[in-house]
VOBA-1610 file (N, C-alpha, C; in pm, whole numbers, padded with zeros to 5 digits, always signed):
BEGIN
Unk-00696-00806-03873Unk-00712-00663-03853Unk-00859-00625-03853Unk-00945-00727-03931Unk-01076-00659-03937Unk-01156-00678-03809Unk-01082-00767-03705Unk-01182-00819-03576Unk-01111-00707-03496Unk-00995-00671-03475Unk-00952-00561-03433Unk-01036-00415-03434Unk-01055-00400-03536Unk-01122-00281-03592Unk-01255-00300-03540Unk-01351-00417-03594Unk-01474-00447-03538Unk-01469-00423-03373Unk-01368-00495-03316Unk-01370-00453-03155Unk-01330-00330-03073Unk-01273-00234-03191Unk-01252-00089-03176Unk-01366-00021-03185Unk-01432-00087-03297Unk-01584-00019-03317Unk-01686+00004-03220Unk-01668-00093-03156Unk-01811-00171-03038Unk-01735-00087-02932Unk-01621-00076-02941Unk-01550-00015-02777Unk-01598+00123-02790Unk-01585+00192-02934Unk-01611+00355-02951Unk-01772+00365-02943Unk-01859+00263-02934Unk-02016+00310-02909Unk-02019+00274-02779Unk-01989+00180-02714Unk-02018+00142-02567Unk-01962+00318-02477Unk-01864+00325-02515Unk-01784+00465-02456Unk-01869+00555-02498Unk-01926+00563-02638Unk-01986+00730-02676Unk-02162+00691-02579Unk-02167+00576-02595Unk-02338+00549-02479Unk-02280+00610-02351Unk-02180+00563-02326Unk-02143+00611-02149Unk-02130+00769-02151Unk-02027+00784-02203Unk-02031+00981-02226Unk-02125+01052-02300Unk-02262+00991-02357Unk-02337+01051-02378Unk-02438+01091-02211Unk-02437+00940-02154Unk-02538+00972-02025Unk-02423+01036-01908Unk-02323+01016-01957Unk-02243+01125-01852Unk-02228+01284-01888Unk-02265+01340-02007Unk-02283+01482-02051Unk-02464+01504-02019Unk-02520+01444-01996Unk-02668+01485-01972Unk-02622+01460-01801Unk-02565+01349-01710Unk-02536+01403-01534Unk-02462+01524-01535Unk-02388+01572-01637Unk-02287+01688-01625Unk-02382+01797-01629Unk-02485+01804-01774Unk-02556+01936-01748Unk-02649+01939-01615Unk-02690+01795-01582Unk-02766+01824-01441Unk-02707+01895-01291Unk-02513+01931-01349Unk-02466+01947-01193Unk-02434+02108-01246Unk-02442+02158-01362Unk-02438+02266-01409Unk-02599+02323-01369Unk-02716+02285-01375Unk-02822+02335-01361Unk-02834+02338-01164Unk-02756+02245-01081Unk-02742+02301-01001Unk-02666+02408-00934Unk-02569+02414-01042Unk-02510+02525-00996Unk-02542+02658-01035Unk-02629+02650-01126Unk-02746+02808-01171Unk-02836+02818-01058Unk-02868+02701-01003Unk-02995+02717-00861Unk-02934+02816-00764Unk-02787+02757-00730Unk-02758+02775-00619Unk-02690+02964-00617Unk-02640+02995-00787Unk-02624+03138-00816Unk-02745+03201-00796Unk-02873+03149-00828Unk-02960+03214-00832Unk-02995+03268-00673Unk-02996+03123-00598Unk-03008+03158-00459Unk-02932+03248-00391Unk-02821+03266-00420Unk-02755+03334-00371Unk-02796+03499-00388Unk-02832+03476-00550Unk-02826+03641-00590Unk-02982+03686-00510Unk-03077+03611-00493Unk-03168+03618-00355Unk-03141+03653-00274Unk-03058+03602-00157Unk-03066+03649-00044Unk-02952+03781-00058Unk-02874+03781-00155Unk-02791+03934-00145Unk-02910+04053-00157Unk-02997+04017-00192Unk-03125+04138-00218Unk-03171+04180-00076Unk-03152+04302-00027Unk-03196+04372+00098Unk-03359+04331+00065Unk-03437+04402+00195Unk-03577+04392+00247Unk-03652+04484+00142Unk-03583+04582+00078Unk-03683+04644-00050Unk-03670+04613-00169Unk-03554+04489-00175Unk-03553+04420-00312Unk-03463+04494-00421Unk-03410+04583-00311Unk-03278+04656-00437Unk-03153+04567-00438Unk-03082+04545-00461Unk-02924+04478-00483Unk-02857+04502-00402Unk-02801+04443-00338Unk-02657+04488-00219Unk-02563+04544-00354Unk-02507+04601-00311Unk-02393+04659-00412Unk-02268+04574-00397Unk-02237+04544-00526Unk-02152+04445-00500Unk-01986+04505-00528Unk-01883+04433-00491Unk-01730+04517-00511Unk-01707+04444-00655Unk-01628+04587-00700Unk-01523+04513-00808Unk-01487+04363-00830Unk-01426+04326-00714Unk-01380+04188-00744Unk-01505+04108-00761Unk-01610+04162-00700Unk-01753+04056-00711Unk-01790+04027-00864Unk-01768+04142-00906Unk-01837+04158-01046Unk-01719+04105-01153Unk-01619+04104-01111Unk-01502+04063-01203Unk-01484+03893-01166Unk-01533+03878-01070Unk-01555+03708-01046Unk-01656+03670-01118Unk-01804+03699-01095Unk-01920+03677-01178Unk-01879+03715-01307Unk-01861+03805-01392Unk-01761+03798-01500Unk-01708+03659-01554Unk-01584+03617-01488Unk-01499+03516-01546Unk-01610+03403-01461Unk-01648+03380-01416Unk-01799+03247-01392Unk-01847+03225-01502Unk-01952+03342-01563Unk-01998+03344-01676Unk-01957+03347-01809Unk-01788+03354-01835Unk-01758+03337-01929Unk-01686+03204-01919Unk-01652+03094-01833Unk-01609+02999-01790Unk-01715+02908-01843Unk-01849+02939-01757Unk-01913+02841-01811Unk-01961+02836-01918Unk-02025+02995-02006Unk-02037+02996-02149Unk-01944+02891-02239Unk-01791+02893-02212Unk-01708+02791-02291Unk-01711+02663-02261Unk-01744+02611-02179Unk-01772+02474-02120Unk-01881+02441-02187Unk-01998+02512-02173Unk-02143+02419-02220Unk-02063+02463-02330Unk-02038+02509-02410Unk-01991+02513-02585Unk-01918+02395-02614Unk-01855+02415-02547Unk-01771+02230-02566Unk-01850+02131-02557Unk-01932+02175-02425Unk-01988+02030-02422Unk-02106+02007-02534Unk-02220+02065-02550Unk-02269+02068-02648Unk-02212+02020-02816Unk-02100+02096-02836Unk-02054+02081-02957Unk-02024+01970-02967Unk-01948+01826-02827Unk-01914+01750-02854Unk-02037+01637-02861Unk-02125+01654-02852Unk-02224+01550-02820Unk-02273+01513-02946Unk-02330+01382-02967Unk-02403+01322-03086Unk-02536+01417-03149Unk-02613+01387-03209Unk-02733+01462-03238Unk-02849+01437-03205Unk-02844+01270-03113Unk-02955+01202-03038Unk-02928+01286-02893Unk-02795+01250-02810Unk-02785+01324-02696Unk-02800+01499-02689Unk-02765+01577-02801Unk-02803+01689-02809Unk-02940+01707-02804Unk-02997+01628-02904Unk-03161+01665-02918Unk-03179+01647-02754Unk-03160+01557-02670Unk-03201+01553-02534Unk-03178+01682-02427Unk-03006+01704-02486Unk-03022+01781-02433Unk-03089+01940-02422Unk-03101+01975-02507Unk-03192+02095-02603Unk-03338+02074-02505Unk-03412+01952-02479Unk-03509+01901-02430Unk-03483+01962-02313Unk-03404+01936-02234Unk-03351+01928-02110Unk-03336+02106-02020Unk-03280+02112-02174Unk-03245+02295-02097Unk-03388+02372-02145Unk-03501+02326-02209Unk-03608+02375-02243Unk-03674+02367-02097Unk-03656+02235-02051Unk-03755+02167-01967Unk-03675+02298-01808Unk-03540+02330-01805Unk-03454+02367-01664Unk-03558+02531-01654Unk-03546+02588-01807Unk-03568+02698-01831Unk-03763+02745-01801Unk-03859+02678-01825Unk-03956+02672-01799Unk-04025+02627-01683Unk-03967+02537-01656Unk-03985+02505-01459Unk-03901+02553-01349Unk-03761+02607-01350Unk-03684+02642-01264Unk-03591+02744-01252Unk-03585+02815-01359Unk-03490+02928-01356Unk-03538+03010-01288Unk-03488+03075-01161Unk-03517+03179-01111Unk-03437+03313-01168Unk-03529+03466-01178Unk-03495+03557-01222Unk-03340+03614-01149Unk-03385+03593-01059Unk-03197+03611-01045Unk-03096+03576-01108Unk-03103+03395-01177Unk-02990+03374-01220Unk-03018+03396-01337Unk-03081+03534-01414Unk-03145+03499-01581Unk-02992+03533-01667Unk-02819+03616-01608Unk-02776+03599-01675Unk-02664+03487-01703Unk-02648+03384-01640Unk-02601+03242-01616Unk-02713+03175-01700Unk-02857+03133-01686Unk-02941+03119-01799Unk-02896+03163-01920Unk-02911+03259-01964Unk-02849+03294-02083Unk-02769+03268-02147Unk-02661+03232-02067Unk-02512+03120-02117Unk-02588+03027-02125Unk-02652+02939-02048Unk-02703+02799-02091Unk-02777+02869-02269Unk-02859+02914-02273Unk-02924+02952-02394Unk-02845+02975-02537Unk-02690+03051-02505Unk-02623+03118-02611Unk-02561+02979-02641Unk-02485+02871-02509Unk-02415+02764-02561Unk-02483+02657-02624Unk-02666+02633-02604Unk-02724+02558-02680Unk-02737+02609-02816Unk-02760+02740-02843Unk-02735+02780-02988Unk-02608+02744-03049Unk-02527+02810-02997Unk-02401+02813-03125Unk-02338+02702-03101Unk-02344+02583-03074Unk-02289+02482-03038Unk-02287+02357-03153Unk-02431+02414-03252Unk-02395+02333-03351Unk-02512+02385-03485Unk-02451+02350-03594Unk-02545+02481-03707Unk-02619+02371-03766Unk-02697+02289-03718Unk-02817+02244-03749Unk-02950+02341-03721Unk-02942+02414-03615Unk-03095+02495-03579Unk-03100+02414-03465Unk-03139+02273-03412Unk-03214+02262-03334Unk-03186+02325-03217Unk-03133+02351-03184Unk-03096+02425-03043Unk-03178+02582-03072Unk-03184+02659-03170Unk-03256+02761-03147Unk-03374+02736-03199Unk-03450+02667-03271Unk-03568+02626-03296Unk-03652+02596-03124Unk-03592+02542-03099Unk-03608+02476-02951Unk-03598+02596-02861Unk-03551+02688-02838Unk-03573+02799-02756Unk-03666+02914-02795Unk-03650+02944-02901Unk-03695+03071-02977Unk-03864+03084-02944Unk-03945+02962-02966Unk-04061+02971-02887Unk-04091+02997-02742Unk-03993+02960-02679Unk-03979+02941-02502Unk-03952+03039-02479Unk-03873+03149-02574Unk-03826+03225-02495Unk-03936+03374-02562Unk-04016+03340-02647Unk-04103+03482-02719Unk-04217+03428-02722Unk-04233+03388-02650Unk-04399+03386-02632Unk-04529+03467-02655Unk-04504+03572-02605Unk-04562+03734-02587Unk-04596+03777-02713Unk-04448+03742-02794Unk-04424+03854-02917Unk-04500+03834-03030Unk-04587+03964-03101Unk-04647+03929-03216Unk-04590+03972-03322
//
C-alpha cells in the first residue's frame, strides 16, 4: 500500500505541475479576451469619442460577461498553489501596466477583484494596491 500511495503522490504533483502551467495558458486566453472587449468597446466609439448607445440586451449581456468571468478567475485563482498564484499576481500586474486599454477598465477590474479575494494571504492585493495608486498621497 505504501508504493501505491508513493505512486499516487508523484501522479498528484506531475498533474498539479501540468494544471499549474495550464491555469497561467488559461489566464493568457482570458487576457485575450479583455484585448479583444477592449477593442471592440473602441471602435463602438463614434468620431467625437462619445459611446454609441448601446440596447438593453447589450448591457444585460456585458452584465452577465462580467459577472461570468468575475466567478471563473475566482475559481481559478482560489484553486491554484501559492507558487503558481504568486506568478500569477505577477502576471496580471505585468497585463495591467503594459496592456489594458481604457475601454476594457471594467473587465480589468474583475481581473483585479478576482486576484484579491481569491485567497486571504494579501498577496494578491499587496501586489496591486501600488499599481493601481500611484498618484495618491
Amino acid at each position: 500500500e505504501n508504493e501505491r500511495t508513493q505512486y499516487e503522490k508523484e501522479l498528484f504533483e506531475e498533474t498539479a505541475l501540468f494544471m499549474g502551467d495550464w491555469a497561467l495558458d488559461f489566464l493568457d486566453r482570458v487576457y485575450d479576451l479583455l484585448r479583444a472587449a477592449g477593442m471592440q468597446e473602441k471602435v463602438n466609439k463614434n468620431h467625437l469619442g462619445a459611446s454609441v448607445r448601446h440596447t438593453t440586451s447589450d448591457a444585460q449581456q456585458s452584465k452577465s460577461f462580467s459577472r461570468l468571468l468575475t466567478v471563473c478567475l475566482i475559481s481559478l485563482f482560489s484553486a491554484m498553489d501559492d507558487k503558481i498564484y504568486q506568478k500569477a499576481v505577477q502576471s496580471v500586474c505585468h497585463f495591467l501596466i503594459s496592456e489594458t486599454l481604457p475601454f476594457a477598465a471594467k473587465d480589468s477590474s474583475s481581473l483585479c477583484k478576482a486576484i484579491v479575494v481569491a485567497k486571504d494571504d494579501g498577496y494578491g492585493f499587496k501586489g496591486l494596491v501600488p499599481l493601481l495608486t500611484p498618484n495618491l498621497t
